[in-house]
C-alpha positions as MATLAB code, in Angstrom:
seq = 'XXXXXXXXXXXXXXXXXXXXXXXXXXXXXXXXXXXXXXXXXXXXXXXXXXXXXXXXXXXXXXXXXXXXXXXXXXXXXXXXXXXXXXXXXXXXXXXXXXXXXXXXXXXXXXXXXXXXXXXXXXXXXXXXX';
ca = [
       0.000    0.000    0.000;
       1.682    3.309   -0.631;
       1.897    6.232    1.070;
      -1.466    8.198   -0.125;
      -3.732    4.929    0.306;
      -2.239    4.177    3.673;
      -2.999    7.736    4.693;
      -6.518    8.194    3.407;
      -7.292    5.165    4.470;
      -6.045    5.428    7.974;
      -7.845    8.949    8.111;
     -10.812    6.986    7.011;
     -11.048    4.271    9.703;
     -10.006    6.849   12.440;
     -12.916    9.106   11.567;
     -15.243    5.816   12.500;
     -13.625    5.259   15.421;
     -13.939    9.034   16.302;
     -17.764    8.998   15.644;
     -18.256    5.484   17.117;
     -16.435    5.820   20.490;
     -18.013    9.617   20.701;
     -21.599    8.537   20.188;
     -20.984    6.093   22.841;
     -19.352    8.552   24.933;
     -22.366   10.785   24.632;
     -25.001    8.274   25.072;
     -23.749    6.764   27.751;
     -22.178    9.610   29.549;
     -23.693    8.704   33.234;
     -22.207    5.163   33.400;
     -18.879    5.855   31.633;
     -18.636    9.354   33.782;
     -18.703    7.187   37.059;
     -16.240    4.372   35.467;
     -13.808    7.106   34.757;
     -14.884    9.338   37.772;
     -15.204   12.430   35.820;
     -18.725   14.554   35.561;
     -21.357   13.580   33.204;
     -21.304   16.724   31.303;
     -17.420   16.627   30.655;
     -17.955   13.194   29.098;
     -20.929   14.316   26.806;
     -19.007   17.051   26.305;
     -16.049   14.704   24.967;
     -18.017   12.344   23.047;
     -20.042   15.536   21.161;
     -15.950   16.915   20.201;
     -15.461   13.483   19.170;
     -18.120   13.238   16.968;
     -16.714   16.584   15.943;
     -13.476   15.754   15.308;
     -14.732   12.422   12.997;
     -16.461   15.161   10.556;
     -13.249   17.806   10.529;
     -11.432   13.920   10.170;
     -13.384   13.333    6.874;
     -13.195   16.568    5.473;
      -8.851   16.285    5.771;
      -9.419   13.256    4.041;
     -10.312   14.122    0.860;
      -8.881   16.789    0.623;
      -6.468   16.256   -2.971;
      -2.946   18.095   -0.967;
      -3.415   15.088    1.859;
      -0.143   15.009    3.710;
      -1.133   18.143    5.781;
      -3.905   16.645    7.074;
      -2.824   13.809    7.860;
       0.099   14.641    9.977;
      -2.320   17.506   12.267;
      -4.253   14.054   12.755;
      -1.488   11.872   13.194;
      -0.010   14.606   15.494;
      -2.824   15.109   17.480;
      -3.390   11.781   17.997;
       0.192   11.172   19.517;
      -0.557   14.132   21.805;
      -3.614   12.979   22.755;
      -2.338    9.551   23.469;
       0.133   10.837   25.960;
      -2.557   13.313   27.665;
      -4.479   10.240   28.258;
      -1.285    8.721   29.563;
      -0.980   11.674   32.053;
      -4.395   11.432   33.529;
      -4.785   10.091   37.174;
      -7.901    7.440   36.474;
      -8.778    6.073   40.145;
     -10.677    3.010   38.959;
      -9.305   -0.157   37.585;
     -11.387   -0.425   34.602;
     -11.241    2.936   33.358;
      -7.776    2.902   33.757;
      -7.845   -0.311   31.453;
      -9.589    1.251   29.309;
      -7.673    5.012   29.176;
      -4.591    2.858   28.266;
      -6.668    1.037   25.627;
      -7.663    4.175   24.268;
      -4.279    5.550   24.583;
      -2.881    2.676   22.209;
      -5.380    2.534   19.787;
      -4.833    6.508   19.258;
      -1.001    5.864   19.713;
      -1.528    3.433   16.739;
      -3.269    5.494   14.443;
      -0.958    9.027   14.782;
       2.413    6.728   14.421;
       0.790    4.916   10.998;
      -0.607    8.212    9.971;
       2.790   10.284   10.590;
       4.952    7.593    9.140;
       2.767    7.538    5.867;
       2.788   11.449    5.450;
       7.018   11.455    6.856;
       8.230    8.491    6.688;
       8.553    8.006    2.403;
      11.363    8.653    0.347;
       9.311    8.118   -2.405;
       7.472   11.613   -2.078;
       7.592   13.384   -5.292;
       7.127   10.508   -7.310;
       4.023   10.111   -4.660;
       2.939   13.690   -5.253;
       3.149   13.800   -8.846;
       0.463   10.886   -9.481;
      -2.464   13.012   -8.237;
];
């Protein structure tokens, strides 16, 4: 898969997981709120910027110059992943879970930023669109 595909496409599946795990988020804001032992609000709050973030997500995506976007999404899922790393989680589970979270973002900005950086191959990459 080259460079372009592997971008687009990883934009693509990390705008679903953006609107999935944000809908959730909202919906179920009381239970998760008390698993994590944060306020209701701030967790709606999170999963309505999620859902956010999966449209702004899709728009970078096909967008024809696509290396931009894809390392601000790459890049702010690597910080993201280490705020989540930061956080002071009481409970078991959600801390589980923030560390799940953390490496599933982890693994999306480090494919994303090493398909926008990490080619040699760029010109020849940029001239085919």
């Amino acid at each position: 898969m080259g460079p372009e595909r592997l971008g687009r496409t990883s934009l693509a599946y990390n705008g679903i997981y953006c609107a999935v795990v944000g809908a959730i988020a909202a919906i179920a804001a009381r239970p998760l709120a008390r698993l994590f032992g944060v306020r209701t609000r701030t967790m709606r709050g999170t999963g309505i910027a999620a859902i956010g973030m999966a449209s702004q997500i899709g728009a970078l995506r096909r967008r024809a110059n696509w290396r931009p976007g894809v390392i601000i999404i790459g890049s702010l899922n690597i910080a993201t992943m280490l705020l989540l790393l930061s956080t002071g989680v009481r409970r078991r589970s959600g801390r589980f879970l923030t560390i799940l979270t953390a490496a599933e973002l982890g693994a999306f900005g480090a494919v994303q930023l090493v398909a926008a950086l990490g080619d040699g191959d760029r010109e020849a990459d940029d001239s085919a669109e």
